[in-house]
C-alpha positions in Angstrom: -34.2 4.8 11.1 -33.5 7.8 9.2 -35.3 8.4 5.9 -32.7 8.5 3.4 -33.2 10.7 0.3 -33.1 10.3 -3.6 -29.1 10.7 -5.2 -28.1 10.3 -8.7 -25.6 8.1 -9.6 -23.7 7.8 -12.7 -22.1 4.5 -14.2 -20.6 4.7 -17.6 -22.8 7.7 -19.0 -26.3 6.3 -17.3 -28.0 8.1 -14.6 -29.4 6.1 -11.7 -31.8 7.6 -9.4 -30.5 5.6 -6.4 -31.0 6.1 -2.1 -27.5 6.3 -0.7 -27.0 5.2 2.7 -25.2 7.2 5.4 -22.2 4.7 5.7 -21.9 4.7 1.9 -21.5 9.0 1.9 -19.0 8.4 4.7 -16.8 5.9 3.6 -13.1 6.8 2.4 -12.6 7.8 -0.8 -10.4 5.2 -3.2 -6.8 6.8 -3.4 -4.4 5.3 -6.3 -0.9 3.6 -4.7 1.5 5.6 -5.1 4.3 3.6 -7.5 7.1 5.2 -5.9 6.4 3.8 -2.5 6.7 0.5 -1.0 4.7 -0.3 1.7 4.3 -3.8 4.0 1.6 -6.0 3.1 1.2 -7.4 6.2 2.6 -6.7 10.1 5.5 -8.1 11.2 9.6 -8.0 11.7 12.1 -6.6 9.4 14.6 -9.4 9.7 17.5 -8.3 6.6 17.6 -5.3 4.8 19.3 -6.2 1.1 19.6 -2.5 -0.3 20.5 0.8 0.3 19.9 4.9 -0.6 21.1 5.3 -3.9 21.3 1.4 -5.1 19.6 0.9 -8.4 17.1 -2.0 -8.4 15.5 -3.7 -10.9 11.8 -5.2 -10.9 11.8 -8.6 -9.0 15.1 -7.5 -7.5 15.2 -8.6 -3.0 15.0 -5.8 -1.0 14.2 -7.4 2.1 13.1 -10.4 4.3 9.6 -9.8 6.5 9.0 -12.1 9.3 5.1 -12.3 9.9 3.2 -15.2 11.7 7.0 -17.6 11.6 7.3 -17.0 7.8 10.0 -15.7 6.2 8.7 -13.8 2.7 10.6 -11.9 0.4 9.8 -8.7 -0.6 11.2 -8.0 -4.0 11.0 -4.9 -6.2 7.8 -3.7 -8.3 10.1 -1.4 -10.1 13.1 -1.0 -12.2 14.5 2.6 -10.1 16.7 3.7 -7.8 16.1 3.6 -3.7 15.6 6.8 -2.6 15.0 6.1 1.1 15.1 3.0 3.4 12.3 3.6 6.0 12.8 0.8 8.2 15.8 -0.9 10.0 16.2 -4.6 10.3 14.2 -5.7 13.8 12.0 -3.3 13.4 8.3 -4.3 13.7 6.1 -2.7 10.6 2.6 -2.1 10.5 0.1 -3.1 7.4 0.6 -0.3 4.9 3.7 1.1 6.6 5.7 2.8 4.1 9.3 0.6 4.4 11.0 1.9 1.0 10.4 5.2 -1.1 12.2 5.4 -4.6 13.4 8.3 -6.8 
């Protein structure tokens, strides 16, 4: 095993002398979701697309029906805006995290 060496780390102004394992150094650093994109929370089917380029939406608005695993969920908007682009087309099969709508 490789001998892992002494880091500081700092929490809320307090220094930590701490020994940070390889995995931890390489892990992905934490990026902040981008609130103009909408991506698919889970893989499955694009079954009905509700909106288009240009319509303006408000929060909790339908934008579109995912099939995943038999089950029909609604994706509704996070957002009062305006859809910039639809990503997807209906029978389509998404990917988790696919981006399926970008607004202005």
């Amino acid at each position: 095993m490789a001998e892992l060496k002494q880091n500081q780390l700092v929490i809320d102004d307090t220094v930590y002398e701490t020994k940070l394992t390889r995995k931890f150094r390489l892990r992905k650093k934490y990026e902040a979701p981008n609130p103009k994109h909408l991506n698919a929370f889970i893989p499955g089917i694009i079954r009905d697309i509700l909106v288009k380029p240009g319509q303006s939406v408000t929060e909790g608005q339908k934008l579109l029906t995912l099939e995943a695993m038999k089950m029909k969920n609604t994706v509704t908007s996070h957002i009062d805006g305006k859809i910039k682009e639809v990503k997807i087309s209906a029978g389509e099969m998404v990917t988790k995290n696919q981006l399926i709508i970008e607004f202005e």
